[in-house]
N, C-alpha and C positions, 0 to 999 in steps of 0.2 A: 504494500500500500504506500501509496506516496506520501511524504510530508506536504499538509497546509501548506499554503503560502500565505502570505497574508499580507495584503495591503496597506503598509503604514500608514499613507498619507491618507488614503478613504476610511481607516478606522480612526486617524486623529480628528476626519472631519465631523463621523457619528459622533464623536465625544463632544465635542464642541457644537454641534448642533443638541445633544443634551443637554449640554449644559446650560445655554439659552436659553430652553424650558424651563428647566429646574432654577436659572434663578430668576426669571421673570415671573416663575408660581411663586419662590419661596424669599425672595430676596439674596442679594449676599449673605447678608449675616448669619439666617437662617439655614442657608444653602450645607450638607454634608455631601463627600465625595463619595459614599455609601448615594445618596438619594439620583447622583449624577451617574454613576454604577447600572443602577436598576433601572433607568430613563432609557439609556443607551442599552441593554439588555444584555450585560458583560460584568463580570466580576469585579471587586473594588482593587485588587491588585491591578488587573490591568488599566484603569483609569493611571494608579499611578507608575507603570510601566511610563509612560507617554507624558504624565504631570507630576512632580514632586509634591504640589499642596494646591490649595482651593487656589489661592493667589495666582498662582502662575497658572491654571486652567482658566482663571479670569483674566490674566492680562492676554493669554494666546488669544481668547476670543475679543477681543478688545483688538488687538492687533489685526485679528483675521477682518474683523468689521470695518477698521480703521482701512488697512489695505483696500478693500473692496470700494471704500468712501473714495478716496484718495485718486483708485483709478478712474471711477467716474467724473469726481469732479475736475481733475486736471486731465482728463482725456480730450485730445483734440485741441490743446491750450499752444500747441505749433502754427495751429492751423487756422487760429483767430489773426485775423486781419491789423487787430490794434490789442494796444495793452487794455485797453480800456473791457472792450468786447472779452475779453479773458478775465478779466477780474469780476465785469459783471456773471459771466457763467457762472466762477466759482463761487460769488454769494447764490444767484439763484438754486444751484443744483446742493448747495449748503443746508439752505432752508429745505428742501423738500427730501434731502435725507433725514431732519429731525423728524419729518410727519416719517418716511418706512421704517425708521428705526428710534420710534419713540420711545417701544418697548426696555430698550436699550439704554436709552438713557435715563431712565427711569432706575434702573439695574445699576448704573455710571454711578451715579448718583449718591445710591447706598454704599455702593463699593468705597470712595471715597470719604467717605463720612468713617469708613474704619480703617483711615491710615494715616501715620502723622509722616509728615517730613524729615528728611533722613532715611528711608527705609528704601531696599533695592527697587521699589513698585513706586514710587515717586520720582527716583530718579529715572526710572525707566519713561513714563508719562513725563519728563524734563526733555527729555528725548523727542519723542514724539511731540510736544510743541515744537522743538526746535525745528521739525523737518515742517510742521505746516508753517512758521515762521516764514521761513527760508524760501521758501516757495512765495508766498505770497510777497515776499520782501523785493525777489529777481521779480516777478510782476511790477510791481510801483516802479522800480528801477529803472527798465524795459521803457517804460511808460514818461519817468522823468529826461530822461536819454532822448527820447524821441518828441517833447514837448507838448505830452500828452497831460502829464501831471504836474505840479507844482514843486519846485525843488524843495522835497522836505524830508527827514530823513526814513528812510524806505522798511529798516525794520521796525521802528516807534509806530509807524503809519499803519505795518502789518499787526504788530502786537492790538492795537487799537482793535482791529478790522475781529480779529478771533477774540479779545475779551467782549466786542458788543454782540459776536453770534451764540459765543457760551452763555450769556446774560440772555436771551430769547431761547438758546434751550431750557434754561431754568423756565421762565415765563411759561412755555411751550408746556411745560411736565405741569407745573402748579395751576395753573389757570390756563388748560384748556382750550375750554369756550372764548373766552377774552382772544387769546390766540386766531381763533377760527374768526373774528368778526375785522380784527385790526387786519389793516393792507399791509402788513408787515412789511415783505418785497421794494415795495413803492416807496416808503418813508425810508428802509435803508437804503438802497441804493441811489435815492436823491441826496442824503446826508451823504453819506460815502464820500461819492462824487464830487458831490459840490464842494468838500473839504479838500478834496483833490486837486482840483481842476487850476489851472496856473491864473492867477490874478493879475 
């Protein structure tokens, strides 16, 4: 009889597709790697064949989501015309990943609320701002270069851009409704811009 083979990266993906589940029913805190075990339909050794603890089975999916984010929204960002038309995407397609991945952030959220600073899961998320920084920063850049934008300094400008979209996924998770009536789109990218734009 032959040995199994077994697919690593399609059984790291049922993992993390459990895991999703399990903590958008149970929350982080609540969450045991026994509950993300029996979701996925595999024993709790093998979850941690693949993850050493809850945390790092939450920051893979966090990554995996972040990835999938990342390529949508900077997909095609070659192929925009102007820095301007690039930036706009990346807020629009911003916004409408908090509506498919609300659940998520919602998840984000708690997770955060059980970690202080200092610890390898903070710096890792140190990280990962830095790379949407950086991206959004070669945008304004791009954009000031070409006298699209206002010469003003290009990562301040991006840090701004990601603290006021983190500030509407909070909104977005607590008030809903409010959410769903405000032109959200509209009021930021005229703000945005018009903070942009060369005087």
């Amino acid at each position: 009889m032959s040995a199994l083979i077994v697919d690593k990266e399609a059984k790291k993906a049922e993992i993390l597709a459990a895991a999703m589940t399990v903590f958008a029913e149970k929350g982080f805190g609540r969450t045991r790697m026994e509950d993300v075990a029996k979701q996925a339909g595999i024993g709790k050794g093998t979850v941690y064949e693949y993850f050493r603890s809850k945390d790092e089975l939450f920051f893979a999916l966090y990554q995996s989501i972040l990835s999938t984010f990342h390529e949508k929204i900077f997909a095609g960002r070659s192929e925009q015309t102007s820095s301007l038309a690039a930036l706009e995407q990346f807020i629009i397609l911003s916004l409408s990943a908090f509506d498919e991945w609300h659940e998520f952030g919602i998840i984000l959220l708690d997770f955060w609320t059980e970690h202080r600073r200092g610890t390898e899961v903070h710096l890792q998320f140190s990280t990962v701002y830095d790379m949407s920084r950086n991206a959004i920063a070669e945008l304004i850049g791009n954009g000031i270069r070409n006298g699209e934008f206002a010469p003003i300094d290009p990562v301040a400008a991006a840090s701004a851009i990601i603290a006021i979209l983190d500030g509407i996924m909070l909104q977005r998770i607590f008030d809903p409704q409010l959410y769903q009536k405000l032109d959200i789109k509209s009021g930021l990218l005229g703000m945005v811009f018009d903070g942009l734009k060369p005087r």
